[in-house]
C-alpha positions as CSV (number, residue, x, y, z in Angstrom):
1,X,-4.8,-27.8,54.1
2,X,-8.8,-28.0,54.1
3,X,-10.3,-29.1,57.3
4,X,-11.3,-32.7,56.2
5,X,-8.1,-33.3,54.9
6,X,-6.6,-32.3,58.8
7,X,-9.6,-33.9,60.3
8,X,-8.5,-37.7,58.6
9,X,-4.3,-37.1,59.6
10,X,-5.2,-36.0,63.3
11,X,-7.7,-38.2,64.4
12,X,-6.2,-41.6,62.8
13,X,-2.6,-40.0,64.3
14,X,-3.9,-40.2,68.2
15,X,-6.0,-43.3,67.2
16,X,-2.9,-45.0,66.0
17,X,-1.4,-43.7,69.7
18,X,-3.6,-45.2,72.0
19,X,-3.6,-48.2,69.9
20,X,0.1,-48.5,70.1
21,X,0.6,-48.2,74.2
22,X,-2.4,-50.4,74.5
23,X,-1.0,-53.5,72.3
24,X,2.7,-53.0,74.1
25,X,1.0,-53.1,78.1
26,X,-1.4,-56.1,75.9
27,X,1.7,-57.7,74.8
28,X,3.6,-57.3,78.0
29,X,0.7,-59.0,79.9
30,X,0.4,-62.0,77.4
31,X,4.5,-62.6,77.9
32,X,4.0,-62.8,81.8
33,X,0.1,-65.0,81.2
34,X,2.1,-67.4,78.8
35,X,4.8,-68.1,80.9
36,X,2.8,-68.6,83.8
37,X,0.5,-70.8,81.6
38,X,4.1,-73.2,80.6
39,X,5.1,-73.4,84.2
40,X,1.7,-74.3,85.4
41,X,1.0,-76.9,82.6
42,X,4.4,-78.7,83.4
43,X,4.2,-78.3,87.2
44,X,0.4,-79.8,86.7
45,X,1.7,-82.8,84.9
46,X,4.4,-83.9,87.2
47,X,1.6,-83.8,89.9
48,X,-1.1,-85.6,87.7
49,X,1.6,-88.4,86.7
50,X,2.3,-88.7,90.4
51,X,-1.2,-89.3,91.7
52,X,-1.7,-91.4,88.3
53,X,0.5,-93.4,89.5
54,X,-0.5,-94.4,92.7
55,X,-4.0,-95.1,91.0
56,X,-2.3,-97.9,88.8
57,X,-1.0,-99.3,91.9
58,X,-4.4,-99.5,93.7
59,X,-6.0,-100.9,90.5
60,X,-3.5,-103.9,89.7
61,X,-4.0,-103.9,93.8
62,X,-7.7,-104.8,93.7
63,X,-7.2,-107.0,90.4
64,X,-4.6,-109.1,92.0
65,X,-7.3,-109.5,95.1
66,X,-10.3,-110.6,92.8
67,X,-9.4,-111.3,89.7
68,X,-12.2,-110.5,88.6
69,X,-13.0,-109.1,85.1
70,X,-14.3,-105.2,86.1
71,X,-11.0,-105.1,88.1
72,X,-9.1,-105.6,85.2
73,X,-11.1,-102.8,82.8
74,X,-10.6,-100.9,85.4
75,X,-7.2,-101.1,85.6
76,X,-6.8,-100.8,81.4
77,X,-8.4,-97.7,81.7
78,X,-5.9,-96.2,84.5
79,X,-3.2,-97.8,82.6
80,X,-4.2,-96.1,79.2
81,X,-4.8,-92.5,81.2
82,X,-1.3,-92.7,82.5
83,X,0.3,-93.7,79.4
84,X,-1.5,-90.4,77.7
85,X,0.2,-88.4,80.3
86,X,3.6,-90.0,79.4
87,X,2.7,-89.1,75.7
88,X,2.5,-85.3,77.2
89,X,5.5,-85.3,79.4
90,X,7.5,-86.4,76.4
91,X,6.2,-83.5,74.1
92,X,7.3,-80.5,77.0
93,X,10.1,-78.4,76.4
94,X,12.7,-78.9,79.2
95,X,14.3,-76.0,80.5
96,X,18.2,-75.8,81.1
97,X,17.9,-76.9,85.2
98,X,15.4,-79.2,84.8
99,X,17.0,-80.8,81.6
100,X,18.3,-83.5,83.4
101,X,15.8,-84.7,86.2
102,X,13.2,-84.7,83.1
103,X,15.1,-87.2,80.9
104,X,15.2,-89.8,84.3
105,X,11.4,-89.1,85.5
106,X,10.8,-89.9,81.8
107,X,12.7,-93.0,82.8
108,X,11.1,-93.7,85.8
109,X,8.2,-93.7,84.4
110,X,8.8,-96.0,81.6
111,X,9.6,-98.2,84.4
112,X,6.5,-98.3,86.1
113,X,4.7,-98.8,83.0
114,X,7.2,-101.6,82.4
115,X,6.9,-103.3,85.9
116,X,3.3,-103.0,85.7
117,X,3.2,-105.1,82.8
118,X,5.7,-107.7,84.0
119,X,3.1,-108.0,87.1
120,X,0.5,-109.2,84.6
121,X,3.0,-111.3,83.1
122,X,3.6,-112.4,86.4
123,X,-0.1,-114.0,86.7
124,X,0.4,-116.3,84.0
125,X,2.8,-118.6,86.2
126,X,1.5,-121.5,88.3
127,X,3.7,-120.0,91.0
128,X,0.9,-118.4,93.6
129,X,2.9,-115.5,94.5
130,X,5.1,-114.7,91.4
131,X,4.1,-111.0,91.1
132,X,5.1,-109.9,94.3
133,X,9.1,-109.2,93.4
134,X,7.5,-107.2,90.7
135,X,5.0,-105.6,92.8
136,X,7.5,-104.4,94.8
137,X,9.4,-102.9,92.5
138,X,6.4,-101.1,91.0
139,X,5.6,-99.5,94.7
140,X,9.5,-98.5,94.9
141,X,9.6,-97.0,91.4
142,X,6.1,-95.5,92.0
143,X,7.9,-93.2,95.3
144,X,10.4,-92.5,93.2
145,X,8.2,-91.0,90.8
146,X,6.8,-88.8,93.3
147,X,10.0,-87.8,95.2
148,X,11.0,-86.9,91.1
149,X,8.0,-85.2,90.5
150,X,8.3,-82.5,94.0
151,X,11.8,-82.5,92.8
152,X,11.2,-81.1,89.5
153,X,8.3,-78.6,90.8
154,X,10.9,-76.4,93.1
155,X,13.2,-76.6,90.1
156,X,10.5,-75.2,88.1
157,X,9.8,-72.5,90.5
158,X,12.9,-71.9,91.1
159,X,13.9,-71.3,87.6
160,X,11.0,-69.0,86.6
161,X,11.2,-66.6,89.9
162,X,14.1,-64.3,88.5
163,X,12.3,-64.3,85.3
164,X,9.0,-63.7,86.8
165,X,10.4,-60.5,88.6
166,X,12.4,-59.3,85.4
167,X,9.0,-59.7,84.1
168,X,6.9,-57.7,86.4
169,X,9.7,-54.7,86.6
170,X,9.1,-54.5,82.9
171,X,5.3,-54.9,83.1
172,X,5.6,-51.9,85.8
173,X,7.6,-50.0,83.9
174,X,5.5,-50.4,80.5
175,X,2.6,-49.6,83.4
176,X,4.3,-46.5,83.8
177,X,4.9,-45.5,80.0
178,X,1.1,-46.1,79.6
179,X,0.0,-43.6,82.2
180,X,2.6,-41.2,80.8
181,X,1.5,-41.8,77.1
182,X,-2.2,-41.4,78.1
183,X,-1.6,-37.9,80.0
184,X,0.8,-36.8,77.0
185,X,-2.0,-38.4,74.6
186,X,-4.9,-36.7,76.2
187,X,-2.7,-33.2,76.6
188,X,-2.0,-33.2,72.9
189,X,-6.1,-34.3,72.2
190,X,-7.0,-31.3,74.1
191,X,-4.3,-28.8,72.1
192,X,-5.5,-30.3,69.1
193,X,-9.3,-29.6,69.4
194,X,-8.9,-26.5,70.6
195,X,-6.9,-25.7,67.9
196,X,-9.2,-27.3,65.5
197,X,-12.1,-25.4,67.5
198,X,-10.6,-22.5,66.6
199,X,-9.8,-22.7,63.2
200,X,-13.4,-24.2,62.5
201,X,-15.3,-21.3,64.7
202,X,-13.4,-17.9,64.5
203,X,-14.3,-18.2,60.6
204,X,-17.9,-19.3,61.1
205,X,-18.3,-16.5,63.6
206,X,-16.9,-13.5,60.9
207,X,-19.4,-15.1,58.3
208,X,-22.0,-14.7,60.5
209,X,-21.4,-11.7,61.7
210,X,-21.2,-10.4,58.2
211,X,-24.6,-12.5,57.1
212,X,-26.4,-10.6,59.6
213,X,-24.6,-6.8,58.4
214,X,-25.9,-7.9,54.8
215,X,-28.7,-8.8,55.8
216,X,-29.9,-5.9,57.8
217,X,-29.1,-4.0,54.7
218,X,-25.2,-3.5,54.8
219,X,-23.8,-4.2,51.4
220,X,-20.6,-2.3,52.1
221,X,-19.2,-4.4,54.7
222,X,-16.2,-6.5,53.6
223,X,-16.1,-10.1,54.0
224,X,-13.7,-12.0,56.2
225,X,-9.9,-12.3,54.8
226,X,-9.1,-15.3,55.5
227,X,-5.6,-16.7,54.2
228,X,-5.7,-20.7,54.4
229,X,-6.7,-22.4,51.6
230,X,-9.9,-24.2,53.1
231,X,-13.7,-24.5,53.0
232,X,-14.1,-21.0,54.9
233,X,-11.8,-18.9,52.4
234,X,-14.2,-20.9,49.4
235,X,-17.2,-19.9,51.5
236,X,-15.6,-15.7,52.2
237,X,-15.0,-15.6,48.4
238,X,-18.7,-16.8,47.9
239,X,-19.7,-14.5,50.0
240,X,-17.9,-11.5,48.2
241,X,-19.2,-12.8,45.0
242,X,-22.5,-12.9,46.4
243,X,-22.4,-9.4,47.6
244,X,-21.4,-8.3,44.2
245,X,-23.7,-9.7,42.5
246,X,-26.4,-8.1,45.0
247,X,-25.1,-5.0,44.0
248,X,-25.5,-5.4,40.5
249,X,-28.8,-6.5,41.0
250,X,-29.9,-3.8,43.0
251,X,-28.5,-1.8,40.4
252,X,-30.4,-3.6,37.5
253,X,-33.8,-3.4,39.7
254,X,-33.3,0.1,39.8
255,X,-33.0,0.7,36.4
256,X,-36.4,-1.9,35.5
257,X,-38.3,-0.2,37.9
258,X,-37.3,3.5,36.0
259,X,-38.4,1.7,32.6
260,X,-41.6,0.7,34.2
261,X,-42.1,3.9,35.4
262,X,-41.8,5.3,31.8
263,X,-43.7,2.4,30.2
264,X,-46.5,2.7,32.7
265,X,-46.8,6.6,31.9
266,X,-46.4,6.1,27.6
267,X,-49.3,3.2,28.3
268,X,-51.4,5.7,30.1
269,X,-50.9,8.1,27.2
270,X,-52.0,5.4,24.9
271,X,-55.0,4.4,27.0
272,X,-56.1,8.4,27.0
273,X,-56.0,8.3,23.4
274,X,-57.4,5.2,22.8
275,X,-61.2,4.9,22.2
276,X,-63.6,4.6,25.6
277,X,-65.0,1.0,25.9
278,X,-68.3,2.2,26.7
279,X,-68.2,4.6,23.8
280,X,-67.7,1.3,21.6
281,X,-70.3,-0.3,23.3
282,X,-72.6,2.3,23.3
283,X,-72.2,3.1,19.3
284,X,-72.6,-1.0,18.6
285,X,-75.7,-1.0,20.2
286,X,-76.9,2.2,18.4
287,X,-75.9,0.5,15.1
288,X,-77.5,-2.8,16.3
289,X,-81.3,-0.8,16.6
290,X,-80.9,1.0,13.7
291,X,-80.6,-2.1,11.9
292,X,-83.1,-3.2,13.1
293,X,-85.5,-0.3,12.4
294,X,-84.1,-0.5,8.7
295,X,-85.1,-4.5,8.7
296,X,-81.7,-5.8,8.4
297,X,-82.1,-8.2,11.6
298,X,-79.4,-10.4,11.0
299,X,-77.0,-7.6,10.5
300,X,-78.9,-6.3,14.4
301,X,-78.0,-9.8,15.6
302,X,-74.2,-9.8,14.6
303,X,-73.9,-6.5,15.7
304,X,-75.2,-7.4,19.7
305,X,-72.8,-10.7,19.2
306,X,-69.7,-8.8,18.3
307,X,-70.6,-6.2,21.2
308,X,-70.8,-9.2,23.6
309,X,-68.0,-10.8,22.6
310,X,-66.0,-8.0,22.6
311,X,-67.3,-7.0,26.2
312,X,-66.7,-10.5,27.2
313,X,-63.1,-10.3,26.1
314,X,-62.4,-7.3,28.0
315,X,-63.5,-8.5,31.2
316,X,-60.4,-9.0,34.0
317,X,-58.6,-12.1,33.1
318,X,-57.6,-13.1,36.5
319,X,-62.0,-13.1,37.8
320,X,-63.2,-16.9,37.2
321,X,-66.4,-17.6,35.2
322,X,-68.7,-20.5,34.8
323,X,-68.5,-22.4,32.4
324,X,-72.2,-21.4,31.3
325,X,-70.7,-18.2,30.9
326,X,-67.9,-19.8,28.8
327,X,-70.7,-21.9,26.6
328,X,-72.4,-18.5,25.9
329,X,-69.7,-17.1,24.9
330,X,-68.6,-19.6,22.7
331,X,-72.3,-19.8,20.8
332,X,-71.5,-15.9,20.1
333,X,-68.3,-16.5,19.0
334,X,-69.5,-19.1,16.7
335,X,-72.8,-16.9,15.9
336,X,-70.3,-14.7,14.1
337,X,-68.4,-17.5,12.5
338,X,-71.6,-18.4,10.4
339,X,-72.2,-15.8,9.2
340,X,-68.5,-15.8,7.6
341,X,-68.5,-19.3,6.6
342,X,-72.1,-19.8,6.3
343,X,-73.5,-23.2,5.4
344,X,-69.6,-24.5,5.1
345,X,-69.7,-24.9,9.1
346,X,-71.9,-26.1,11.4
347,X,-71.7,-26.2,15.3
348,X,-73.2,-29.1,17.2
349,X,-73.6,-29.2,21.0
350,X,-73.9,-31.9,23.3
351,X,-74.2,-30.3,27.0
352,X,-74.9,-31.7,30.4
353,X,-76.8,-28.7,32.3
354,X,-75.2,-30.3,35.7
355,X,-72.0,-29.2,34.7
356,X,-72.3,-25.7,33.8
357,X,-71.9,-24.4,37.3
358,X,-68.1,-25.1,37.7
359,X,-65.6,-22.2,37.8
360,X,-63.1,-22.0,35.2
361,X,-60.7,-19.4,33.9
362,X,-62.0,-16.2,31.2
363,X,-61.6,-17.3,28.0
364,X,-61.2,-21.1,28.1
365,X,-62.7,-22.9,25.3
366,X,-62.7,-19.6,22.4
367,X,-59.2,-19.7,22.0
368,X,-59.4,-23.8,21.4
369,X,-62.3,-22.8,19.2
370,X,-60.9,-20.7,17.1
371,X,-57.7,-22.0,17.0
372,X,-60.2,-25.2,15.3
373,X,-61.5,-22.5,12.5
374,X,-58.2,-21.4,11.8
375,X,-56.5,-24.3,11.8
376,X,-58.8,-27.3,11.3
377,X,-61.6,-26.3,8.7
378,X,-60.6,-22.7,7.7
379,X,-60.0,-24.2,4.2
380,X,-62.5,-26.8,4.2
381,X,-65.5,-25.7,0.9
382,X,-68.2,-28.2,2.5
383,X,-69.2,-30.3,5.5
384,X,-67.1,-28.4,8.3
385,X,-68.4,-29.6,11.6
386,X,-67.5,-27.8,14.7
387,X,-68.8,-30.1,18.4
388,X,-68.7,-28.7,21.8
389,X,-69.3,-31.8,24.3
390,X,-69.8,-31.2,27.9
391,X,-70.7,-34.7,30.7
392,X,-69.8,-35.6,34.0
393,X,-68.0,-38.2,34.8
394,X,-67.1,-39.2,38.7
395,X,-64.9,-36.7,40.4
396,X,-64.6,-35.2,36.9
397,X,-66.6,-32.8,34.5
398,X,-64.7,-33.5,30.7
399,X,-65.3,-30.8,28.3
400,X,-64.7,-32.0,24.6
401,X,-64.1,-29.3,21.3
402,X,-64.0,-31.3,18.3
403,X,-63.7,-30.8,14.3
404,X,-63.5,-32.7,11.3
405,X,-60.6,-30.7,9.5
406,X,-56.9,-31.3,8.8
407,X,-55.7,-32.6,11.7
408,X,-51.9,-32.1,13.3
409,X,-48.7,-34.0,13.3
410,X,-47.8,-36.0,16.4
411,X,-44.6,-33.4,16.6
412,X,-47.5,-30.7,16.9
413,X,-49.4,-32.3,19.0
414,X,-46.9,-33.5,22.1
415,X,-45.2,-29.5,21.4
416,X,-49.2,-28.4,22.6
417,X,-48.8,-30.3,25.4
418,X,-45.6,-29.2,26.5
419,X,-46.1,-26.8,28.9
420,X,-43.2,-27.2,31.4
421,X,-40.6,-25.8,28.3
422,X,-40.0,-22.4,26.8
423,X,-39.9,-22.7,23.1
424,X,-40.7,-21.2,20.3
425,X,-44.1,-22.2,18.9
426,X,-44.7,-24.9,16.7
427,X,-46.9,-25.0,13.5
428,X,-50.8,-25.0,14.0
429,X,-50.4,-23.3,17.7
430,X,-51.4,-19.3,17.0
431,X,-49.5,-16.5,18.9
432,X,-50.5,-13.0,19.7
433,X,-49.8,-10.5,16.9
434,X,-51.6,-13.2,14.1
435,X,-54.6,-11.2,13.6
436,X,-56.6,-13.6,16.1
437,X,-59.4,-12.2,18.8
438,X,-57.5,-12.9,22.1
439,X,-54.1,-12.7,21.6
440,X,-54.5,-15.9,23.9
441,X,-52.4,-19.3,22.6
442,X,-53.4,-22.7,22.9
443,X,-50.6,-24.0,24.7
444,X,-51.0,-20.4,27.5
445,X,-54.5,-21.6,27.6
446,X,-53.7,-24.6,29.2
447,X,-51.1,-23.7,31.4
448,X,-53.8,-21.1,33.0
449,X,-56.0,-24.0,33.6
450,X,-53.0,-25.9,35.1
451,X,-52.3,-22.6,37.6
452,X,-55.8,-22.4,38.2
453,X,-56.5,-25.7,39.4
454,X,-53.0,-26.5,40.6
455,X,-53.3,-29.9,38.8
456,X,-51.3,-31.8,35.8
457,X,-52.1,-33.7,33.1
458,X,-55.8,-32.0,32.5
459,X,-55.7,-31.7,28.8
460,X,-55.6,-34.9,25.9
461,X,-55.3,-34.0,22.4
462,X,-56.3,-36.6,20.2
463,X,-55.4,-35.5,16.3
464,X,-54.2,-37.8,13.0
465,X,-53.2,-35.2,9.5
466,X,-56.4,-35.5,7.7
467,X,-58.4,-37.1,10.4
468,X,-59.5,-33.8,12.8
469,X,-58.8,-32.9,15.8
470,X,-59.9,-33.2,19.7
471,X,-59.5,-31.6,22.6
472,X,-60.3,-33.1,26.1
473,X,-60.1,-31.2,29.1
474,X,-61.0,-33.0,32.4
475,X,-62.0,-30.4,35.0
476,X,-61.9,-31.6,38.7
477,X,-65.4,-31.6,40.5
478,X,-63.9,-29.2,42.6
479,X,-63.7,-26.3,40.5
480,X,-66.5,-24.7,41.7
481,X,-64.3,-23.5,44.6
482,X,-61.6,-22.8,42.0
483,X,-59.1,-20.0,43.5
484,X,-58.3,-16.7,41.9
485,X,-54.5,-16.6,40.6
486,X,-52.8,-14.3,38.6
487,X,-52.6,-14.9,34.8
488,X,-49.9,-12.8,33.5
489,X,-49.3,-16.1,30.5
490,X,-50.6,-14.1,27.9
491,X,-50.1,-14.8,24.3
């Protein structure tokens, strides 16, 4: 049994308890109240009918002094008030001793309502004093009434006094089950949480202690065995699982780090082979002044671009540049690209000088460039147009590469800007290992400018089939204090 499972049958069990001995002592209580309640509500109304009585008599008194109108109201309205406690005297339940006196006060005091009427009666005759038999009789039936009405009180009483004290012996004694529920309740409530304690802490405690074993380094120990079927045997065979899988990873580390090792020391046999930068460098430069002593200056010129471009893309790509830097570079990119192309291309730039101080990552806007040539107006005979825009906008610096040529598919387009999904890449991106310059991608060179900046939603590529393609990126104003990260997204 898990623990939530025990949790909702114990709880709701003792609940249940206490709710039980407290609606029996309740119900005990309301029995003794209610009976009270009867006895006092009958014993009440023989007492109001008697003093109700004896205020008729003093009203139809004062009328039958005055005669005057008031006296008379105020005698209807005794008259009414006692005949509304006649209406309740006939709706109470008689008990067996009282069965009998109740039927003749009932009587009674249909009697005096009876007399009291003839009295008014009376008043209508030219006699002077022809309500006084009936008077009388009113005032005889009247002490009746009340001898009735003490009568039927000690019958009352007397009555409900065995009851009462069968009553209270059984509200004692429920008193007593109470008390003995309660101690039995609260003893089992104790037993019960400790038990629960137990089962709930001893497990947590054997986890811990063997959290802190594994993690001070200890992957031998052995979890906990723990036999019921519960959250804490799920959480021991986690734990197991866990540790295995540590193991295997540790395992799996070990043998990367060994292939590292041995790529690292075939790369260094590579690099020892390969040919020295500064060699290269020097020997471009050497070629570039003896073209240039031979008269060939455009072939000196290309030569000084391809050495600075090719310097320029072996600089560390994880150092920020400005983006003058960038803009230089991209004119000697596209220094060489005329003289392939020739008068099929031509480059137009539209720069702000206020926004060529802003940090941005090594090789930014050649990849976009060339990805343009090889893509855009690689196939284009005439009229190729290539446009670098640079402004400032507020809180923003927007860098624009433009070109007249083919254009992409939407498909292409949102695949570009996808950078949050692995994929492979879709037509009119370029990948490493295609013969390009930096081995760099479009889509890698905007994640880098995501991971540099720390901010989405930089780049907008605006492109119809036919119709050319641009590229927007809005760099924050910020990025002069751009931060140095790790770019290991290469193509």
């Amino acid at each position: 049994m898990n623990m939530r499972r025990m949790l909702f049958i114990v709880i709701p069990a003792l609940f249940i308890l206490n709710n039980a001995v407290s609606f029996f002592i309740f119900q005990s209580g309301r029995t003794v109240q209610q009976s009270y309640n009867m006895m006092l509500d009958r014993v009440l109304l023989y007492k109001q009918i008697d003093e109700q009585t004896q205020r008729n008599l003093s009203a139809i008194n004062v009328y039958l002094m005055d005669r005057s109108s008031s006296s008379l109201e105020l005698y209807k309205e005794r008259n009414e008030e006692l005949k509304e406690l006649q209406l309740n005297l006939s709706r109470q339940e008689a008990v067996d001793s009282t069965e009998f006196n109740i039927r003749g006060f009932r009587h009674l005091l249909s009697t005096f309502i009876s007399q009291e009427q003839s009295i008014l009666n009376s008043l209508k005759s030219t006699a002077p004093l022809a309500y006084a038999p009936s008077y009388a009789e009113a005032e005889k039936t009247a002490v009746f009434i009340q001898e009735e009405a003490y009568q039927l009180i000690d019958l009352e009483l007397s009555y409900y006094q065995p009851l009462y004290k069968k009553i209270l012996v059984q509200t004692d004694m429920m008193n007593h089950w109470g008390i003995a529920v309660f101690i039995l309740n609260t003893v089992i409530s104790v037993l019960l949480a400790y038990w629960i304690s137990l089962r709930i802490t001893r497990p947590i405690q054997e986890l811990t202690r063997t959290a802190e074993q594994i993690s001070d380094g200890n992957l031998q120990v052995r979890p906990p065995q723990i036999s019921a079927r519960n959250e804490f045997r799920v959480l021991s065979e986690a734990f197991r699982q866990m540790q295995h899988n540590l193991l295997l990873l540790i395992e799996k580390e070990k043998e990367g780090l060994e292939k590292d090792r041995l790529v690292k020391e075939l790369e260094l046999e590579v690099l020892q082979n390969q040919i020295n930068p500064h060699f290269l460098f020097n020997s471009l430069n050497m070629l570039s002044k003896l073209a240039l002593l031979e008269g060939a200056e455009q072939t000196s010129d290309l030569t000084v671009s391809m050495s600075n471009l090719l310097r320029y893309n072996l600089r560390k790509l994880d150092r920020p540049v400005t983006l003058r830097e960038e803009v230089e570079h991209a004119q000697e990119y596209f220094f060489i690209q005329q003289a392939r192309f020739r008068e099929r291309i031509q480059f137009e730039v539209d720069i702000d000088e206020a926004a060529l101080d802003v940090l941005v990552p090594v090789l930014t806007l050649q990849p976009i460039l060339e990805n343009g040539f090889v893509h855009g107006i690689e196939g284009m005979e005439q009229g190729a147009v290539v446009k670098l825009a640079i402004s400032c906008k507020p809180d923003e610096i927007w860098v624009a590469i433009s070109d007249n040529g083919a254009g992409m598919s939407e498909e292409v387009r949102k695949s570009l800007l996808d950078l949050d999904t692995d994929r492979a890449p879709a037509e009119g991106e370029e990948t490493a290992g295609k013969g390009h310059s930096t081995g760099l991608g479009t889509r890698n060179v905007f994640k880098r400018l995501e991971l540099f900046y720390n901010k989405k939603d930089m780049i907008d590529i605006e492109s119809e089939p036919g119709k050319g393609t641009t590229v927007i990126i809005r760099i924050p104003a910020t990025g002069k204090e751009g931060r140095h990260v790790s770019l290991t997204d290469r193509g």
